[in-house]
N, CA, C and O atoms as a GROMACS GRO file, in nm:
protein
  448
    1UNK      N    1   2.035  -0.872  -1.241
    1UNK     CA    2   1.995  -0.735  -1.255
    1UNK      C    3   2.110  -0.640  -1.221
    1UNK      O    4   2.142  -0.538  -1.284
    2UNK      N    5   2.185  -0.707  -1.078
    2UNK     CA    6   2.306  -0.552  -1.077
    2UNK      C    7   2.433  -0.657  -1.069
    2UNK      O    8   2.438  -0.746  -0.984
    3UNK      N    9   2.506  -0.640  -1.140
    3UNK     CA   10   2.642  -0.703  -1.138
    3UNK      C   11   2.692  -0.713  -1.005
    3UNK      O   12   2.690  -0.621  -0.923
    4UNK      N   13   2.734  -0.820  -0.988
    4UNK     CA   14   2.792  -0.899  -0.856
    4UNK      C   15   2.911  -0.789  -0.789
    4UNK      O   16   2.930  -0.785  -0.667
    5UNK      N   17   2.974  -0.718  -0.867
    5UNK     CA   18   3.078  -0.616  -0.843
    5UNK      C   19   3.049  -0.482  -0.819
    5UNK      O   20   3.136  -0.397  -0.797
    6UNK      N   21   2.877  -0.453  -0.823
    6UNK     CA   22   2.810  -0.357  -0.801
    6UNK      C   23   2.755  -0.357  -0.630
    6UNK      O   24   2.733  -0.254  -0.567
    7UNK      N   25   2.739  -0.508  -0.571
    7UNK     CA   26   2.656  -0.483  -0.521
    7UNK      C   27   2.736  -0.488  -0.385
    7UNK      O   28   2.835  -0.560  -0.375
    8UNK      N   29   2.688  -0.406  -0.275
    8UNK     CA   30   2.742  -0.364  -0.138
    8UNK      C   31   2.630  -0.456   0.009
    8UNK      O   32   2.534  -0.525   0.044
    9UNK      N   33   2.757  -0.372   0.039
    9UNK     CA   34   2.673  -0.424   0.194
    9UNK      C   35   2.524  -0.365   0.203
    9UNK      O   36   2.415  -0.423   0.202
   10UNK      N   37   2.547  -0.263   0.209
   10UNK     CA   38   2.427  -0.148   0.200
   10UNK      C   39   2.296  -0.177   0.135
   10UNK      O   40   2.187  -0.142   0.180
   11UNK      N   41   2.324  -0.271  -0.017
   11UNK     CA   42   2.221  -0.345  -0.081
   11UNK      C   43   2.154  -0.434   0.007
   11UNK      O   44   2.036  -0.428   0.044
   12UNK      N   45   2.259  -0.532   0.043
   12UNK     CA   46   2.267  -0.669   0.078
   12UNK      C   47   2.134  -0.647   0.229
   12UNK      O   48   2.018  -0.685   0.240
   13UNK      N   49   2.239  -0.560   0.332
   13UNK     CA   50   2.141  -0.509   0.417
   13UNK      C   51   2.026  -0.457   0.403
   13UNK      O   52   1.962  -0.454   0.509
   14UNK      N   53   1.948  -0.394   0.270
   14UNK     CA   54   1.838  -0.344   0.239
   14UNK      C   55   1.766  -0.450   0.175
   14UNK      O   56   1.643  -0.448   0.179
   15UNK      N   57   1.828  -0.547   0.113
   15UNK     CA   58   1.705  -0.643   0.084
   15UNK      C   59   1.684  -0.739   0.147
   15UNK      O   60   1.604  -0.820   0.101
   16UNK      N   61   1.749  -0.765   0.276
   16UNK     CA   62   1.727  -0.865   0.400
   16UNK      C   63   1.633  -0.785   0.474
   16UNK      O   64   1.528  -0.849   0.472
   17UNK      N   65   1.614  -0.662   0.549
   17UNK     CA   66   1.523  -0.613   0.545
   17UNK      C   67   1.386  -0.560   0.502
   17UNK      O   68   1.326  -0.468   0.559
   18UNK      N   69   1.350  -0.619   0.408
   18UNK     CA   70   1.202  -0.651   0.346
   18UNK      C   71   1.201  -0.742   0.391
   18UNK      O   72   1.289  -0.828   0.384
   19UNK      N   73   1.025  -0.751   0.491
   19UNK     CA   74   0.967  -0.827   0.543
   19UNK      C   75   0.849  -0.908   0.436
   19UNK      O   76   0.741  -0.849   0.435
   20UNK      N   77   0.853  -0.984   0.382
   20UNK     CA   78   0.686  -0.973   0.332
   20UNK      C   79   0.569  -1.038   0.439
   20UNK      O   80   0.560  -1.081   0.554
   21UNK      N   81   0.473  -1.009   0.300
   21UNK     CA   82   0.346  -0.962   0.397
   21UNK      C   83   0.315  -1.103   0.488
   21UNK      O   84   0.408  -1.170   0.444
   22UNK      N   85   0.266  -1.166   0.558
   22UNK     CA   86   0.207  -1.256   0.582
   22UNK      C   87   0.076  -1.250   0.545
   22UNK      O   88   0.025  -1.297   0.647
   23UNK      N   89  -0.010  -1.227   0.476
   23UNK     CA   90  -0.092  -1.251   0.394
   23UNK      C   91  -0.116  -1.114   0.258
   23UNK      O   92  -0.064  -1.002   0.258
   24UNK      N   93  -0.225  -1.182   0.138
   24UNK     CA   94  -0.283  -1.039   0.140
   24UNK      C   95  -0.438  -1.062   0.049
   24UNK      O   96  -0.491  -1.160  -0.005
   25UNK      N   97  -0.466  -0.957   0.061
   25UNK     CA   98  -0.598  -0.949   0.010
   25UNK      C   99  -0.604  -1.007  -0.160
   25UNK      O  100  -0.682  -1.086  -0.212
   26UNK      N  101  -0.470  -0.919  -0.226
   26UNK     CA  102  -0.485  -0.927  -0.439
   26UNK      C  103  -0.355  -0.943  -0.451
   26UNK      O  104  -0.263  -0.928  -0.372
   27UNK      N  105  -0.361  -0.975  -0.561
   27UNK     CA  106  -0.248  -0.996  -0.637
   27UNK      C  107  -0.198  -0.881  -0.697
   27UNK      O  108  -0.076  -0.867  -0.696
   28UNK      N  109  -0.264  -0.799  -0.747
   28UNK     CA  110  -0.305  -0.675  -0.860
   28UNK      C  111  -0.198  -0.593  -0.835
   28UNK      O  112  -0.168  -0.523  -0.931
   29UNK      N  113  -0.141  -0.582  -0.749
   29UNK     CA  114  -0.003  -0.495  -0.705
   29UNK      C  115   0.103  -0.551  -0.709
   29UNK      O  116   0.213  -0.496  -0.698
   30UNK      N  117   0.084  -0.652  -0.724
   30UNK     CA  118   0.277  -0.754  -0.704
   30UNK      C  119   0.360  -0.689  -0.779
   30UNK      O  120   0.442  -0.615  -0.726
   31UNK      N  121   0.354  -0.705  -0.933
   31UNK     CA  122   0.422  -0.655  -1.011
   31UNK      C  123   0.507  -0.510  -0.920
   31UNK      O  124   0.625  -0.516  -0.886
   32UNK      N  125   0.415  -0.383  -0.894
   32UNK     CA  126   0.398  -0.249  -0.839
   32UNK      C  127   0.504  -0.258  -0.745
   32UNK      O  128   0.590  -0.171  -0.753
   33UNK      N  129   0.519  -0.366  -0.638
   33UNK     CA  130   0.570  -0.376  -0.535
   33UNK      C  131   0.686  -0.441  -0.561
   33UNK      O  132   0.774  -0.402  -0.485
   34UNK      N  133   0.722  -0.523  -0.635
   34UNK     CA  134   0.817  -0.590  -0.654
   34UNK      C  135   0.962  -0.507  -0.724
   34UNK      O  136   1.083  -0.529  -0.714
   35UNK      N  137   0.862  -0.378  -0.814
   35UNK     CA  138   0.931  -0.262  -0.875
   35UNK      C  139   1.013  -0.171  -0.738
   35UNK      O  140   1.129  -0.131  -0.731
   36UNK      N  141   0.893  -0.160  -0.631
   36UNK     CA  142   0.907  -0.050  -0.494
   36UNK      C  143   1.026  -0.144  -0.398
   36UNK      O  144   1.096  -0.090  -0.313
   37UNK      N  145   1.029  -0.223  -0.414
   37UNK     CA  146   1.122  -0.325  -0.345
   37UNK      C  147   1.287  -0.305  -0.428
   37UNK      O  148   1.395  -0.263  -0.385
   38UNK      N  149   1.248  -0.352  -0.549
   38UNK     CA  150   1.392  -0.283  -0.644
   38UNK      C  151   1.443  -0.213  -0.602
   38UNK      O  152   1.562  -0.215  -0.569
   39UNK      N  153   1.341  -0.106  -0.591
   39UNK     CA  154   1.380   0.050  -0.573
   39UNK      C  155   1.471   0.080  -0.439
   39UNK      O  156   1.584   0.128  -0.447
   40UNK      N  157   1.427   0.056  -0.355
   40UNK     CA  158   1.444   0.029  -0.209
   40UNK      C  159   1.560   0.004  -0.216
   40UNK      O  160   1.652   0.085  -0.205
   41UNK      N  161   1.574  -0.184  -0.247
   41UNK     CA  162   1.760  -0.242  -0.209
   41UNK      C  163   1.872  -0.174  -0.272
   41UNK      O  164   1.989  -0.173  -0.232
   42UNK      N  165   1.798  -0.088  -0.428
   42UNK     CA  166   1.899  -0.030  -0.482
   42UNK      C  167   1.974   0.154  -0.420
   42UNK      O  168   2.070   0.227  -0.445
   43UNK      N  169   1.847   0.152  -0.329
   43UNK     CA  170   1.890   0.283  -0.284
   43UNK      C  171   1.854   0.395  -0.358
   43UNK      O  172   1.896   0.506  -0.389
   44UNK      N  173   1.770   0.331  -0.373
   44UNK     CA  174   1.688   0.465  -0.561
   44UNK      C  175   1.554   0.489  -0.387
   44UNK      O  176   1.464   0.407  -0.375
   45UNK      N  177   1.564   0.558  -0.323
   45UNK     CA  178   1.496   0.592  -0.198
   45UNK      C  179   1.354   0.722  -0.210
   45UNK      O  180   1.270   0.724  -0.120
   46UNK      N  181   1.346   0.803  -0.309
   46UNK     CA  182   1.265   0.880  -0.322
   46UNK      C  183   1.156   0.797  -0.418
   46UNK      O  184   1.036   0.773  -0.405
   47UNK      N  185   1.280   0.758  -0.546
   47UNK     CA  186   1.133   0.652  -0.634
   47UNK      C  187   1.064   0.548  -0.539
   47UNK      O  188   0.944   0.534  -0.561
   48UNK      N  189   1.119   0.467  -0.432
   48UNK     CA  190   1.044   0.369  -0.363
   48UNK      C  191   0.947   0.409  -0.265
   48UNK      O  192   0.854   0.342  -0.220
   49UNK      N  193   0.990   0.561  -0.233
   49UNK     CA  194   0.907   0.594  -0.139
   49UNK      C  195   0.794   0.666  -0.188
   49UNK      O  196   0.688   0.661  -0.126
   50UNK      N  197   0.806   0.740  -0.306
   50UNK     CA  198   0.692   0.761  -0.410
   50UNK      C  199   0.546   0.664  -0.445
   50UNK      O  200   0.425   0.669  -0.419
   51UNK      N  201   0.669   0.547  -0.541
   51UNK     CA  202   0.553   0.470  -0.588
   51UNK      C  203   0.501   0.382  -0.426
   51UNK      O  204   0.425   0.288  -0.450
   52UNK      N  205   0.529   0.400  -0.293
   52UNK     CA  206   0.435   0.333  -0.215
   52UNK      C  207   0.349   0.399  -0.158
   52UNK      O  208   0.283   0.340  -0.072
   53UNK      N  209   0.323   0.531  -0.184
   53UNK     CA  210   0.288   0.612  -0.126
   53UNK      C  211   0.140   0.634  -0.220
   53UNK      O  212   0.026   0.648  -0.175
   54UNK      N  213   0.191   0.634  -0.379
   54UNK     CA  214   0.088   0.604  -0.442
   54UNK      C  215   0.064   0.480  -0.452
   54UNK      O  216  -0.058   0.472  -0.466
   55UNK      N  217   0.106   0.387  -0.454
   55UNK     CA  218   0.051   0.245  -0.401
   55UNK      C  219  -0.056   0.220  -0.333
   55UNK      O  220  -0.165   0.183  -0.376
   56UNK      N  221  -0.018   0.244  -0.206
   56UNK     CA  222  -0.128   0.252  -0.063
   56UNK      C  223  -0.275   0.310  -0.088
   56UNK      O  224  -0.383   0.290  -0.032
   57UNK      N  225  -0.227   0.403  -0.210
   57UNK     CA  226  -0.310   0.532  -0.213
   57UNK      C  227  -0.420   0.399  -0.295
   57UNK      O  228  -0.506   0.337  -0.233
   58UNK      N  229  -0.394   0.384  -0.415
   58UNK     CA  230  -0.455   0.318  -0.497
   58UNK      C  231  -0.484   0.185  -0.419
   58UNK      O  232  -0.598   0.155  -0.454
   59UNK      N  233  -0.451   0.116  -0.355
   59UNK     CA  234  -0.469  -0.034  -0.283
   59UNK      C  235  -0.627   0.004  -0.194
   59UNK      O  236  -0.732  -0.059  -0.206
   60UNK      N  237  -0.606   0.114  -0.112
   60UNK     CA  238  -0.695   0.186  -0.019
   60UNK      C  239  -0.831   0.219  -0.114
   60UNK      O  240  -0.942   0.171  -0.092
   61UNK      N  241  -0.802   0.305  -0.215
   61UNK     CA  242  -0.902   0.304  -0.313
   61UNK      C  243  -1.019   0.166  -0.366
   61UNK      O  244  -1.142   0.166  -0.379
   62UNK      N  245  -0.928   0.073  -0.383
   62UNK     CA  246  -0.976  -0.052  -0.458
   62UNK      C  247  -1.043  -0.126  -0.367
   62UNK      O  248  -1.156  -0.175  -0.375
   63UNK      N  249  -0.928  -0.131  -0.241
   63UNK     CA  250  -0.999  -0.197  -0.164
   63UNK      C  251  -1.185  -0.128  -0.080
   63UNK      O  252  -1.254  -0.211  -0.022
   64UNK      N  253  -1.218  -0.029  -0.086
   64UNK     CA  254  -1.331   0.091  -0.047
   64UNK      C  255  -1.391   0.048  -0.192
   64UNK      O  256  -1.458  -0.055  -0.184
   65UNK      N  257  -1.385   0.092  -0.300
   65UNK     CA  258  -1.473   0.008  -0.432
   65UNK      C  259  -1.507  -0.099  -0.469
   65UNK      O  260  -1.602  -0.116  -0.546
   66UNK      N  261  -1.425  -0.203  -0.414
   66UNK     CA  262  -1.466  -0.330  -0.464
   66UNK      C  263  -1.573  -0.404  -0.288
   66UNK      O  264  -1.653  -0.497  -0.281
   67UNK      N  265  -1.531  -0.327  -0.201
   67UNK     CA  266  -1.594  -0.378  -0.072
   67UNK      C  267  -1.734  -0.305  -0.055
   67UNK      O  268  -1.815  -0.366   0.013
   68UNK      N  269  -1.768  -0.199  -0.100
   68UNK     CA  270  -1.854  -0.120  -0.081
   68UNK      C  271  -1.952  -0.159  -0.112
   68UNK      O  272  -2.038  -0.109  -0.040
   69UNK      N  273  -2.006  -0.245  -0.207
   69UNK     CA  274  -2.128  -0.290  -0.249
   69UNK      C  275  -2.204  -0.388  -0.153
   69UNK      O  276  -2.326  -0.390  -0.138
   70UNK      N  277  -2.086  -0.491  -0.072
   70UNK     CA  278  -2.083  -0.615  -0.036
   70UNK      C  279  -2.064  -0.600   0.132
   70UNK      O  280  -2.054  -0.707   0.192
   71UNK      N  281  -2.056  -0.445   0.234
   71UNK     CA  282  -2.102  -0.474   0.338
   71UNK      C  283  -2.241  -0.344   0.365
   71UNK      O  284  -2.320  -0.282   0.295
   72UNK      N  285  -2.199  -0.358   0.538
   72UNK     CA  286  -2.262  -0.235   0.589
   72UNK      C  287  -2.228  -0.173   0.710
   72UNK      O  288  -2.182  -0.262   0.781
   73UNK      N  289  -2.228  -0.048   0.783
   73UNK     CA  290  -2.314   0.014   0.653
   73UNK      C  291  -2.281   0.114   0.560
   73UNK      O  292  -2.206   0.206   0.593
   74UNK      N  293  -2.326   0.105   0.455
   74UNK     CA  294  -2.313   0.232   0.358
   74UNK      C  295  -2.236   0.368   0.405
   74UNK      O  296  -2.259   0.435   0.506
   75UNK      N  297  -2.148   0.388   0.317
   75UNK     CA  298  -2.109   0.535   0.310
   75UNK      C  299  -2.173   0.599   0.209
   75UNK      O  300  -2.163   0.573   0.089
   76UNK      N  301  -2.249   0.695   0.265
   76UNK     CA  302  -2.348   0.778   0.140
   76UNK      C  303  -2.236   0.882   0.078
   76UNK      O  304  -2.252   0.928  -0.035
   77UNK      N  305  -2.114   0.919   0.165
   77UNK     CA  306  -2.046   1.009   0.058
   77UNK      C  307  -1.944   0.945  -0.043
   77UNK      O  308  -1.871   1.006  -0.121
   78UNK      N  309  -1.956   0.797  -0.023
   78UNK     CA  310  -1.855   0.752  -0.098
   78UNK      C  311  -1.896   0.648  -0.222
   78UNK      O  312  -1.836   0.600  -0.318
   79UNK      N  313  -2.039   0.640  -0.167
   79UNK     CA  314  -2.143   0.527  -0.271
   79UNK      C  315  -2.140   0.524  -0.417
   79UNK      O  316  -2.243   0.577  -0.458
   80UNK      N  317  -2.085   0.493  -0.489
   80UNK     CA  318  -2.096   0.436  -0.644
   80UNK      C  319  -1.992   0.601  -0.611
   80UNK      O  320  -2.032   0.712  -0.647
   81UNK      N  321  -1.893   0.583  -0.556
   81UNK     CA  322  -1.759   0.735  -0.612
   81UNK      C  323  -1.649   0.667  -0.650
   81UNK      O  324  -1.617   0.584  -0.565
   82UNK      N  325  -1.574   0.671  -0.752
   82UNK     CA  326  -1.451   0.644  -0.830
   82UNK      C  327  -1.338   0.638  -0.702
   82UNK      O  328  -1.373   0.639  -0.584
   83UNK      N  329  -1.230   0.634  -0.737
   83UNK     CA  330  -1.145   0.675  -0.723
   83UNK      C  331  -1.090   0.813  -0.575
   83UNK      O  332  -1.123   0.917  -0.631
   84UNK      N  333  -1.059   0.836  -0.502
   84UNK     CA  334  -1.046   0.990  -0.465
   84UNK      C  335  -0.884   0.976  -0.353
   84UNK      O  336  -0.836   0.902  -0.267
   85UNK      N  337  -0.850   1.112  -0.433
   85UNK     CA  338  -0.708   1.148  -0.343
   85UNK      C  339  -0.745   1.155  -0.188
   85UNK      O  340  -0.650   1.132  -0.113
   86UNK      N  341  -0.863   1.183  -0.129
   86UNK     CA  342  -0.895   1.229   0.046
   86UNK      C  343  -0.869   1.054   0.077
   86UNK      O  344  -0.944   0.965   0.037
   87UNK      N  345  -0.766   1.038   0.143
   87UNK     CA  346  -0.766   0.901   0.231
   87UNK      C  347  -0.814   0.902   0.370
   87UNK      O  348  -0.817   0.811   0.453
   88UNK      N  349  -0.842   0.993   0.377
   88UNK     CA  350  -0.948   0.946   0.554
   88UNK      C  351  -1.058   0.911   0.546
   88UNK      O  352  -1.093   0.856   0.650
   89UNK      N  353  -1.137   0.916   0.469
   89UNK     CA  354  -1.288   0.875   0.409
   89UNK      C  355  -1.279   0.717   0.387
   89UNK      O  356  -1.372   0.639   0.409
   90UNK      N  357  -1.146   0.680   0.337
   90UNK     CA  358  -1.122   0.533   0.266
   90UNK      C  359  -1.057   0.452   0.381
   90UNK      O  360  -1.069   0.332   0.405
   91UNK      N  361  -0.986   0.547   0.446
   91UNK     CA  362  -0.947   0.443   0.578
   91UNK      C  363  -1.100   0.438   0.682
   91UNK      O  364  -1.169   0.343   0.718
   92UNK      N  365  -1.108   0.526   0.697
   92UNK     CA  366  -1.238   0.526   0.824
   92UNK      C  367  -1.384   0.438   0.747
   92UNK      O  368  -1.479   0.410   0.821
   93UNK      N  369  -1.387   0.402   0.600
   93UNK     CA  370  -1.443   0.294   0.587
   93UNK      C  371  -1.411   0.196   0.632
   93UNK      O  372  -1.484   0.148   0.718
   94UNK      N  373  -1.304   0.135   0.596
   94UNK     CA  374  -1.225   0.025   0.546
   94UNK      C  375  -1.167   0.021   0.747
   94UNK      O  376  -1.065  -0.046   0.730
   95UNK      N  377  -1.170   0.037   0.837
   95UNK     CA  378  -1.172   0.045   0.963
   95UNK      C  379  -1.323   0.034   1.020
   95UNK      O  380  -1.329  -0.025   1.128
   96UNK      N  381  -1.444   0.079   0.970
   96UNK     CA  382  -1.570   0.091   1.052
   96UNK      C  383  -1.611  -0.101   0.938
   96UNK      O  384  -1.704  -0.172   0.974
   97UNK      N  385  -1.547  -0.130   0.851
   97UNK     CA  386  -1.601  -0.215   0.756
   97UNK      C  387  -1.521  -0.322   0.842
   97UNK      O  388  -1.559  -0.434   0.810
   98UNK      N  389  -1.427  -0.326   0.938
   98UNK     CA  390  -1.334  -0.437   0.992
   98UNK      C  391  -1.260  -0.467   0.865
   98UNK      O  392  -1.190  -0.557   0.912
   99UNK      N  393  -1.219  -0.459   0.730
   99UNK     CA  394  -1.129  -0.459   0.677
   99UNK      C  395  -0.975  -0.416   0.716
   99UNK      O  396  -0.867  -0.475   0.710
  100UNK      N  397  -1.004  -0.324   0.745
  100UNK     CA  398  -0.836  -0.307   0.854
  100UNK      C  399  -0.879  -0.254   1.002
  100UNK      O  400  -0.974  -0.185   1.039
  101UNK      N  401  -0.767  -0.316   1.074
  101UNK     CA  402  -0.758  -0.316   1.233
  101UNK      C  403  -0.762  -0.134   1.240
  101UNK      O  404  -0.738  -0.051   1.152
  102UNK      N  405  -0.807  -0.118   1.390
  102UNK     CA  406  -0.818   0.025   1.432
  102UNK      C  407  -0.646   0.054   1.439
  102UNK      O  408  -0.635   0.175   1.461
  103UNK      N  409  -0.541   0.007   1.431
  103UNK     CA  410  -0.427   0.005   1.497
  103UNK      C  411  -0.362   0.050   1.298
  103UNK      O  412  -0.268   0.122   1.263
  104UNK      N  413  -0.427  -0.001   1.245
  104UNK     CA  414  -0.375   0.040   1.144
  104UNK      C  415  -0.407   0.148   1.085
  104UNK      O  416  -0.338   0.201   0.997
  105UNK      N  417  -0.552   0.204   1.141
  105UNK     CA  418  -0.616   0.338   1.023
  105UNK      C  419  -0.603   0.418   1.114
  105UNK      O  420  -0.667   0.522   1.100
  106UNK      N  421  -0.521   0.404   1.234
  106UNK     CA  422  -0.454   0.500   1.282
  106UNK      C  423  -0.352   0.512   1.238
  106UNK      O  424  -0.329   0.633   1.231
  107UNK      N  425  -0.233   0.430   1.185
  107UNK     CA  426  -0.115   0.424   1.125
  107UNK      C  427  -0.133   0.477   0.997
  107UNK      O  428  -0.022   0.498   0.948
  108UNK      N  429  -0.217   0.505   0.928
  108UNK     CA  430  -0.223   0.509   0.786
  108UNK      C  431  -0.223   0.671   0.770
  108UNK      O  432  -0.150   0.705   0.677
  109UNK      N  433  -0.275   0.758   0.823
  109UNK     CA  434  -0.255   0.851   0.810
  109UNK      C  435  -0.138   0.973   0.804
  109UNK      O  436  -0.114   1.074   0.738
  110UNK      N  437  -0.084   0.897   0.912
  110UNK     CA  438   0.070   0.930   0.958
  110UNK      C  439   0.130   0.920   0.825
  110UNK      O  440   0.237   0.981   0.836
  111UNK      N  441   0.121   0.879   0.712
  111UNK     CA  442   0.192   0.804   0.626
  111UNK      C  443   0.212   0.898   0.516
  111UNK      O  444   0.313   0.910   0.446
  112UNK      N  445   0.055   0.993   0.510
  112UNK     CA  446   0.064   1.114   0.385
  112UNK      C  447   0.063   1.216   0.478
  112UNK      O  448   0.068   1.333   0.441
   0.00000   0.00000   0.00000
């Protein structure tokens, strides 16, 4: 992808630093992430920090739609709802659902 005569320390150091995940829920993002990772080692720093930002956004989403049917209890403001830009509604499910740790839907906000 970047010619051997392109590539720096600076790369080298940015893609040793990606951790991956130790687990995950889907697959459905790899592709997404693998792009945000590109982005990253190459130092392209606004596109990587973009598409994870809408990443999260959409992961948070999917994960609140596809879980919602299947625990409890119910969110009546979020019940059979698409999609939505408000991420505190989707974390404070997805935290009261034990889907993510309290340590994280405290972290998540910080983020937008």
């Amino acid at each position: 992808m970047v010619p051997d005569y392109m590539v720096s320390a600076s790369i080298i150091d940015r893609y040793f630093a990606i951790e991956p995940p130790i687990m995950r829920g889907t697959t459905e993002f790899d592709v997404i992430i693998e792009e945000i990772e590109r982005a990253f080692v190459l130092g392209l720093f606004f596109s990587a920090l973009s598409g994870a930002v809408v990443t999260i956004e959409r992961m948070l989403n999917t994960a609140r739609i596809r879980l919602h049917e299947h625990v409890s209890p119910k969110v009546k403001e979020l019940w059979n709802k698409d999609a939505t830009n408000d991420w505190q509604p989707n974390i404070d499910a997805l935290v009261g659902w034990k889907y993510l740790s309290n340590e994280l839907g405290a972290e998540l906000p910080k983020v937008y």
